[in-house]
C-alpha positions as a Markdown table, in Angstrom:
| # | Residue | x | y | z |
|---|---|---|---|---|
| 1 | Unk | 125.7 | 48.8 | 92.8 |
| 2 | Unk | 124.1 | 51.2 | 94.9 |
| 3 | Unk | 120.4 | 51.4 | 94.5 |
| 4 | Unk | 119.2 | 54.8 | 93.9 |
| 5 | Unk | 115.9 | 54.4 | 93.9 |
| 6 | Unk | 116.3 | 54.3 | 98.1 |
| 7 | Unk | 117.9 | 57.9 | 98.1 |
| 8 | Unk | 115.8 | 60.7 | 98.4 |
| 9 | Unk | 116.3 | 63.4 | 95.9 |
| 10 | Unk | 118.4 | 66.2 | 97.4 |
| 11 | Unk | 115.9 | 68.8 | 96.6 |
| 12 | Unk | 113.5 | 67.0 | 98.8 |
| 13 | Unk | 116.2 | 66.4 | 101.9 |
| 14 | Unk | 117.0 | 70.1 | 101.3 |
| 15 | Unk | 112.7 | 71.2 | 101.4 |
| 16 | Unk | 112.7 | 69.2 | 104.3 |
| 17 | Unk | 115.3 | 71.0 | 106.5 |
| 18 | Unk | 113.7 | 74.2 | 105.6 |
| 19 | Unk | 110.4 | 73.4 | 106.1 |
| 20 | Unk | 109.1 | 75.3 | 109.2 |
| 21 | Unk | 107.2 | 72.5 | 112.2 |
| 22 | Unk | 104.6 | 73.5 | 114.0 |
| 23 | Unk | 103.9 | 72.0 | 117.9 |
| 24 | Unk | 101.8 | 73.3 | 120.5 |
| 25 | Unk | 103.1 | 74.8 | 124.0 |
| 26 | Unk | 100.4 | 73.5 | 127.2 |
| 27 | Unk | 100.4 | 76.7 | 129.9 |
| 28 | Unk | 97.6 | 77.6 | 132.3 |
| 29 | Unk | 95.1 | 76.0 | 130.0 |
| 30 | Unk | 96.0 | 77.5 | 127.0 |
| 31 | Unk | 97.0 | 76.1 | 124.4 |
| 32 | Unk | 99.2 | 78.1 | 122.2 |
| 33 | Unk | 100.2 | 76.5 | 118.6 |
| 34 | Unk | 104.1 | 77.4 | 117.3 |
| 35 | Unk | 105.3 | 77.3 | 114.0 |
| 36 | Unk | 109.4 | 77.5 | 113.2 |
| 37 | Unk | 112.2 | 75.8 | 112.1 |
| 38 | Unk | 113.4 | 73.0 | 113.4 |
| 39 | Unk | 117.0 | 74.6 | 113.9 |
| 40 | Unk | 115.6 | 77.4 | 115.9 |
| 41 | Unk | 117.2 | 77.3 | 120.0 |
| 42 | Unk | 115.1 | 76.7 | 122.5 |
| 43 | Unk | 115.8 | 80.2 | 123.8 |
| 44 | Unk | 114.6 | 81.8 | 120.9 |
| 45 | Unk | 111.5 | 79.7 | 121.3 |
| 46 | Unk | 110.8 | 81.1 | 124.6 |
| 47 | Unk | 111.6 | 84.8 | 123.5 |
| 48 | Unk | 108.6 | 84.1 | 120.8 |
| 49 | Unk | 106.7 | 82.9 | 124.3 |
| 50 | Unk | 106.9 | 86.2 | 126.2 |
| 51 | Unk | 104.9 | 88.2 | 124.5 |
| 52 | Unk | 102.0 | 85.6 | 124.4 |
| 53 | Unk | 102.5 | 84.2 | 128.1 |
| 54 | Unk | 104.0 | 87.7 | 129.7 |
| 55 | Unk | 106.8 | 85.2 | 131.4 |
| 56 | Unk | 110.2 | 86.7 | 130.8 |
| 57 | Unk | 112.3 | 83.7 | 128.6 |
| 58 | Unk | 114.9 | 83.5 | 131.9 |
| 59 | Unk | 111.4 | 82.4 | 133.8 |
| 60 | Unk | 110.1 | 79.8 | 131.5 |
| 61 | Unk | 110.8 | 76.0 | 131.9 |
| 62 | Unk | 110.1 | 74.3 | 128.4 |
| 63 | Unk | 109.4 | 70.2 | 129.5 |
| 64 | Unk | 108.8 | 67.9 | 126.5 |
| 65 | Unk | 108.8 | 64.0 | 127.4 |
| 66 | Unk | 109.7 | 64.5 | 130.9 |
| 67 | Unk | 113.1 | 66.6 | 130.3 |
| 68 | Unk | 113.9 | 70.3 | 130.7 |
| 69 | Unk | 114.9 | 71.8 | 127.6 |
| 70 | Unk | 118.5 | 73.0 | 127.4 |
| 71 | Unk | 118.4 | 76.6 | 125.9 |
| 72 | Unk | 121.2 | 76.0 | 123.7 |
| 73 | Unk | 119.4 | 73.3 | 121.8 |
| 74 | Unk | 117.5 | 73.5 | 118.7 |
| 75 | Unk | 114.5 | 72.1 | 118.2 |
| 76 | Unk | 115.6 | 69.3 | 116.4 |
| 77 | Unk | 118.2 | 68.2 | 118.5 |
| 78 | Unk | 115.5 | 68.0 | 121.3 |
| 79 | Unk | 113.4 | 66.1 | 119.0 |
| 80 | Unk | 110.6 | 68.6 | 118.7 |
| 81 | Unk | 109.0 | 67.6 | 116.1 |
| 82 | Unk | 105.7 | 68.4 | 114.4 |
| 83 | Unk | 102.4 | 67.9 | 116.5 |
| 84 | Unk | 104.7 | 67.8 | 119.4 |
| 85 | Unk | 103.3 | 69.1 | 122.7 |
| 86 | Unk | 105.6 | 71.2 | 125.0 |
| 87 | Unk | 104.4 | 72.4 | 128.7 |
| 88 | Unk | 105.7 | 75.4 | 129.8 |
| 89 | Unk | 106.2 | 76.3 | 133.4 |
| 90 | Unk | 106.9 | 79.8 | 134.7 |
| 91 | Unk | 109.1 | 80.3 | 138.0 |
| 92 | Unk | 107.1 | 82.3 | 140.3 |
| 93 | Unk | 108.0 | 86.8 | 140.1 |
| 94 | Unk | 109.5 | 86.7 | 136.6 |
| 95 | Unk | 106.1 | 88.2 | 135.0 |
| 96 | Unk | 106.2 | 91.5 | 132.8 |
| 97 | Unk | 103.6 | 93.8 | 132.8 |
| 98 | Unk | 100.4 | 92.7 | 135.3 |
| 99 | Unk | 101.4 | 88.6 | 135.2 |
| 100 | Unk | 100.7 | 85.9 | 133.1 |
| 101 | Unk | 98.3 | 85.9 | 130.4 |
| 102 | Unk | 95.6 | 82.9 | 131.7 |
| 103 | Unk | 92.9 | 80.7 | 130.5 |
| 104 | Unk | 90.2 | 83.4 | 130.6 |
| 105 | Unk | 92.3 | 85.5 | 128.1 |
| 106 | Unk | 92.0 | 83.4 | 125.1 |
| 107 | Unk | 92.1 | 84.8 | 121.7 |
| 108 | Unk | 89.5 | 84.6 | 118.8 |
| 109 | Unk | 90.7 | 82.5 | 116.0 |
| 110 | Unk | 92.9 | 85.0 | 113.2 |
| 111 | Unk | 91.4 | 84.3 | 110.0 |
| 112 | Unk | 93.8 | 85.1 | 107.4 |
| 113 | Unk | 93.7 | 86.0 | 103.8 |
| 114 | Unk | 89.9 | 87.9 | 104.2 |
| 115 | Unk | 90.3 | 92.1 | 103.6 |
| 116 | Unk | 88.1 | 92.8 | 106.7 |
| 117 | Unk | 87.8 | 96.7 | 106.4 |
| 118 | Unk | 87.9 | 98.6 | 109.5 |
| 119 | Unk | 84.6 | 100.5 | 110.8 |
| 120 | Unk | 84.9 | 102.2 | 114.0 |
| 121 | Unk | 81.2 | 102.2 | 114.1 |
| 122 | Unk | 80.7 | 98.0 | 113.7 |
| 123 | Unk | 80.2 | 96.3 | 117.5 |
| 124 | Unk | 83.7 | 95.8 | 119.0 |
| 125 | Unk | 85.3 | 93.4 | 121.4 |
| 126 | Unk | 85.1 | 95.0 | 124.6 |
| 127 | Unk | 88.7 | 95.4 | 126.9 |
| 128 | Unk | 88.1 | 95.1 | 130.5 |
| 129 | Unk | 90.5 | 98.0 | 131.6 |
| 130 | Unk | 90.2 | 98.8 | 135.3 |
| 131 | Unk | 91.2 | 101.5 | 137.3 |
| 132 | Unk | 94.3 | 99.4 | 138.9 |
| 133 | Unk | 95.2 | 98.1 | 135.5 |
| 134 | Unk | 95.8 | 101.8 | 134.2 |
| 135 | Unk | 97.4 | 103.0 | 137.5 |
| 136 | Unk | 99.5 | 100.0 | 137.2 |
| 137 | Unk | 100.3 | 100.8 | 133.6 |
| 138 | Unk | 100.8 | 104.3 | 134.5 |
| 139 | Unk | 103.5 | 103.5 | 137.3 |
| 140 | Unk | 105.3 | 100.4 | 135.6 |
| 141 | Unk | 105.5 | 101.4 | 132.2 |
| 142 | Unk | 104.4 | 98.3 | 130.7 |
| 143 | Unk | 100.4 | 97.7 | 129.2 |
| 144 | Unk | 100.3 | 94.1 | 128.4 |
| 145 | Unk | 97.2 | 93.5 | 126.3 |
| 146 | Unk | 98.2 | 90.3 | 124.6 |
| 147 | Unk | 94.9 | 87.9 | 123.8 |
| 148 | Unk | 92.2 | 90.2 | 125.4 |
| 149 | Unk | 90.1 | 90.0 | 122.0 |
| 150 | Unk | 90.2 | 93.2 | 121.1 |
| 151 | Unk | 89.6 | 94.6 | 117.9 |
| 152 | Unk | 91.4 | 98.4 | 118.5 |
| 153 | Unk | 93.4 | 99.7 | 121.0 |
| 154 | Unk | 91.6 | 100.9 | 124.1 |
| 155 | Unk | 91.6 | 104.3 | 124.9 |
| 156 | Unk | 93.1 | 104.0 | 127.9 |
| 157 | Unk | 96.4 | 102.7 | 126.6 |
| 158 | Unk | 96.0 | 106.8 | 125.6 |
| 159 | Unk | 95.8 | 108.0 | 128.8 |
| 160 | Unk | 98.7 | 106.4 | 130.1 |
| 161 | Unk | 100.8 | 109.1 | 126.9 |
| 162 | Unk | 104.3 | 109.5 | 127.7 |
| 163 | Unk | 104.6 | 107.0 | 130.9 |
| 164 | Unk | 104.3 | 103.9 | 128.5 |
| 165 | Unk | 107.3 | 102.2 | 127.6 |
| 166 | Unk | 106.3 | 98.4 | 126.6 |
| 167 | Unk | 103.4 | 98.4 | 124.5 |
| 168 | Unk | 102.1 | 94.6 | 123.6 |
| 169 | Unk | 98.9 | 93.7 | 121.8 |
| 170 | Unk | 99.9 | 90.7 | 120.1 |
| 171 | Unk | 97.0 | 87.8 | 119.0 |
| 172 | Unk | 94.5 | 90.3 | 119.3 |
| 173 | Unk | 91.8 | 91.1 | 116.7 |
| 174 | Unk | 93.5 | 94.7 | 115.8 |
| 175 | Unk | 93.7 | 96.2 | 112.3 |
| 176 | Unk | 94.5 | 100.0 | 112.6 |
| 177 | Unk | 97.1 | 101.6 | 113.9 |
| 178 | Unk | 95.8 | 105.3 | 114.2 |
| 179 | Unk | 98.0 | 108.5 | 114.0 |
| 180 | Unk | 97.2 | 108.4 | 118.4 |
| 181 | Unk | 100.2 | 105.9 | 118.5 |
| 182 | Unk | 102.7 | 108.5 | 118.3 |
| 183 | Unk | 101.0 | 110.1 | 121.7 |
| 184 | Unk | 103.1 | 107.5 | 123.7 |
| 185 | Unk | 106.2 | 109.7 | 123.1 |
| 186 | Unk | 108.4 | 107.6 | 125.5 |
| 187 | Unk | 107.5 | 104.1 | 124.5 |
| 188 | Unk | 110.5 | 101.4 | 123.7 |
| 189 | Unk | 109.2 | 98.3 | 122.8 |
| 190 | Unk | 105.8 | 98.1 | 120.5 |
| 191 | Unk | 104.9 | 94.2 | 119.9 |
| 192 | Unk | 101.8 | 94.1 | 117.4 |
| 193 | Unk | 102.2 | 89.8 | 116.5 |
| 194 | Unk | 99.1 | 88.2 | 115.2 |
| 195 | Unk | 96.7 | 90.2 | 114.5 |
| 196 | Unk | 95.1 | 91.2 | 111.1 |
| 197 | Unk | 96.9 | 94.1 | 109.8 |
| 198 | Unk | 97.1 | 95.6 | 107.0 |
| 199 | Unk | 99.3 | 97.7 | 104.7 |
| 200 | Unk | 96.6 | 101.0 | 104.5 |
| 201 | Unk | 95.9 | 100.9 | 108.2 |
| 202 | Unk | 98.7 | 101.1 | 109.7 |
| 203 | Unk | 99.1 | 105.4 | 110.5 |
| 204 | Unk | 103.4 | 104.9 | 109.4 |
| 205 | Unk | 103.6 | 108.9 | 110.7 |
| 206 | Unk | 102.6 | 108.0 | 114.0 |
| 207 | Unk | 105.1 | 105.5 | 114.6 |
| 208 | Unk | 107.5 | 107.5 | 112.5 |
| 209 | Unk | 107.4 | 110.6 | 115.4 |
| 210 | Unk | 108.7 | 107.4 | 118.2 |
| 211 | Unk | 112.3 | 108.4 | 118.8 |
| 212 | Unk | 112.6 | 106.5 | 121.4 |
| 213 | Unk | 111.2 | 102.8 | 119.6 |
| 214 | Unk | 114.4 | 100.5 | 119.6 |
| 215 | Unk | 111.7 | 97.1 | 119.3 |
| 216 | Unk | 109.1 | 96.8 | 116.8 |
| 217 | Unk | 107.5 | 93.3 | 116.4 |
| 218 | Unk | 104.6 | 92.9 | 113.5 |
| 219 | Unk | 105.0 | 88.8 | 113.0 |
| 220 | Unk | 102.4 | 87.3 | 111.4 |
| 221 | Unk | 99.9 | 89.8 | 110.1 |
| 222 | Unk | 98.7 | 90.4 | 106.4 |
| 223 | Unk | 101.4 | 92.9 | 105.6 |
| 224 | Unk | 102.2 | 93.0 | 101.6 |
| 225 | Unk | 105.1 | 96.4 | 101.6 |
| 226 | Unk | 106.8 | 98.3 | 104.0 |
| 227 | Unk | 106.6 | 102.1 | 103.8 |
| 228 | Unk | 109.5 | 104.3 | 103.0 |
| 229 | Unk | 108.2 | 105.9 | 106.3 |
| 230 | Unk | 110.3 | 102.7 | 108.2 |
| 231 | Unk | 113.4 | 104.4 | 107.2 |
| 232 | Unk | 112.3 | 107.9 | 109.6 |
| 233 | Unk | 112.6 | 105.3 | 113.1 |
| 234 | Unk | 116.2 | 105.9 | 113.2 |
| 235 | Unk | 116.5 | 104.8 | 116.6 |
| 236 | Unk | 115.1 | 101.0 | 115.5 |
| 237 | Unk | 117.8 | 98.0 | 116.7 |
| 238 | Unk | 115.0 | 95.3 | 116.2 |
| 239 | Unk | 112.9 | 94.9 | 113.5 |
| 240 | Unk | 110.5 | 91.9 | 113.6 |
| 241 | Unk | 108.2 | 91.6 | 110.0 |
| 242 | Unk | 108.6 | 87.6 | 110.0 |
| 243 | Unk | 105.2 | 85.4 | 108.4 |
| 244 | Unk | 103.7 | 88.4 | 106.5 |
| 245 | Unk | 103.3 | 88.8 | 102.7 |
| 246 | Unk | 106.2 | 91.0 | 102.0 |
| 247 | Unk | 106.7 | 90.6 | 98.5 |
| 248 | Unk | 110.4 | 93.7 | 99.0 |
| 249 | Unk | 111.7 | 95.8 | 101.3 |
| 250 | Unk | 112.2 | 99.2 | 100.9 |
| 251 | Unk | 115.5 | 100.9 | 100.1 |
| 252 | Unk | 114.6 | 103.4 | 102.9 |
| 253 | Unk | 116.2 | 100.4 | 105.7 |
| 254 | Unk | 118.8 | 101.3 | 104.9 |
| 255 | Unk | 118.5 | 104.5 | 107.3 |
| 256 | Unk | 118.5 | 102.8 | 110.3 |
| 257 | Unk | 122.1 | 102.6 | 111.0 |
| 258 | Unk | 121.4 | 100.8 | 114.8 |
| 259 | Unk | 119.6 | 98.0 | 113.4 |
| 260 | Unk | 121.1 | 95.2 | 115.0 |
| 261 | Unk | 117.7 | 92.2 | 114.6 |
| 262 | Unk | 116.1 | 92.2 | 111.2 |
| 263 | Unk | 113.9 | 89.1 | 111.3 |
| 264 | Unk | 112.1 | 88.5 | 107.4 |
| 265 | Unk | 111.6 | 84.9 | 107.0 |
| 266 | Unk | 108.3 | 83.4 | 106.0 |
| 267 | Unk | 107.3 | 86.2 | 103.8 |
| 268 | Unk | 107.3 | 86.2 | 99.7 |
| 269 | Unk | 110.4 | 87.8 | 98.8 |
| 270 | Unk | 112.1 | 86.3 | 95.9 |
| 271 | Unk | 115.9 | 86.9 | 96.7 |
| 272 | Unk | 118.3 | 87.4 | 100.0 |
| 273 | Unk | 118.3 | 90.7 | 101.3 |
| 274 | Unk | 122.1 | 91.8 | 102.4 |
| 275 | Unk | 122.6 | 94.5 | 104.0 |
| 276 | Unk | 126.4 | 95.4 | 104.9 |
| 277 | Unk | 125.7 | 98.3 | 107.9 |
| 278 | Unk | 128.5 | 98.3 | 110.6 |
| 279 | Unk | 126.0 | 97.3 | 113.7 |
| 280 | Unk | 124.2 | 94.6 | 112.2 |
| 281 | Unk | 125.2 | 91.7 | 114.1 |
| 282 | Unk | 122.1 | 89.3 | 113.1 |
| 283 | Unk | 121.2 | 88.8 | 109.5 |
| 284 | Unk | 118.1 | 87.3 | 109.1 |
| 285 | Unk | 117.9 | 85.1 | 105.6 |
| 286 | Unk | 114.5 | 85.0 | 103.6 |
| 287 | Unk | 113.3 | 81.9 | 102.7 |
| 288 | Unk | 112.2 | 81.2 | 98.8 |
């Protein structure tokens, strides 16, 4: 007879395979912890790099025990596991924005779970912006301010207005999004991972008048609801909200008919969200 004392329960092989692993990616110096499942590709795991590197995925090398990781390998398969350590290397040109993020760039710690409230009057983080850094913002399109410690946006990320098209400020310190955002008229792509906002300042009108926003990226903030205000970006195709404190989404969603990336996991919503829109070619399941 078959002892069963030696098999696991299922609900524990099942908590297992969901659980999320968290490893650590070595580049320039930095260290720069990930947490995600285990059946997440490798390319997805260097698309979750390039915003906190500035190396575009197609010029990252992931190396773990020696090997190149194949991009159309999970985690799992390449036997990632947690407390792994992964070393990126980035192919020389294939840099958005003004190059790599490096070692003098690191972030503060993000403390979660503390309601910090914003006082533009309290001592801030100072952003080095130069005069090449805004004239290079001006002419490429892109202000990279990923890790720069900042606790607001600068105002000169302002002055660049309509010529801004890729607008990152991921692991930062930031916790307002003022009505100013909807100045950058022309802007694409707005990435705004890890930092420590918050449902009441975050200015939804601003970023409501972007016609033009087809990326918006909030991973990992302290987000708790989702305005009706999401539904008035109509021209959205990726919506990134993954690792907040969503508890629902609102019905409002449903208005953005070109929503192709909908990316909800880690949050606290208590059923599967399904929504049936022609163009949505990713569906992105909640975990419970």
């Amino acid at each position: 007879m078959e002892d069963s004392s030696q098999i696991p329960p299922s609900s524990n092989r099942d908590s297992d395979a969901d659980s999320d692993i968290s490893f650590t990616v070595k580049f320039s110096g930095r260290s720069i912890p990930i947490a995600t499942s285990p059946d997440s590709l490798i390319k997805d795991v260097k698309s979750l790099l390039q915003p906190l590197t500035n190396v575009l995925p197609r010029g990252q090398k992931l190396i773990f025990k020696g090997k190149i990781l194949d991009d159309s390998m999970t985690l799992r398969a390449s036997e990632v596991n947690n407390g792994a350590k992964v070393m990126l290397m980035a192919s020389q040109g294939l840099h958005q924005g003004g190059g790599p993020i490096l070692k003098a760039a690191q972030a503060q710690p993000i403390i979660r779970g503390t309601n910090r409230s914003y006082n533009v009057a309290k001592e801030k983080a100072v952003a080095t912006v130069d005069k090449t850094h805004l004239e290079r913002w001006k002419l490429t399109g892109v202000v990279a301010l990923a890790e720069r410690n900042l606790e607001f946006i600068p105002d000169e990320v302002w002055a660049c207005g309509p010529s801004t098209r890729i607008l990152d400020i991921s692991n930062n310190s930031v916790e307002c999004v003022p009505l100013r955002i909807g100045s950058l008229t022309s802007m694409q792509k707005l990435f705004m991972n890890a930092n420590g906002l918050s449902d009441q300042l975050i200015n939804w009108e601003g970023l409501s008048s972007l016609k033009f926003l087809t990326v918006l990226s909030m991973n990992q903030n302290d987000l708790t609801a989702l305005p009706p205000a999401l539904g008035a970006i109509t021209s959205l195709r990726q919506l990134y909200v993954a690792n907040n404190k969503l508890t629902s989404l609102p019905m409002e969603i449903g208005h953005l008919t070109q929503l192709e990336v909908l990316k909800v996991n880690n949050n606290r919503l208590t059923f599967h969200q399904i929504f049936c829109w022609s163009s949505l070619r990713l569906l992105a399941t909640c975990k419970t």
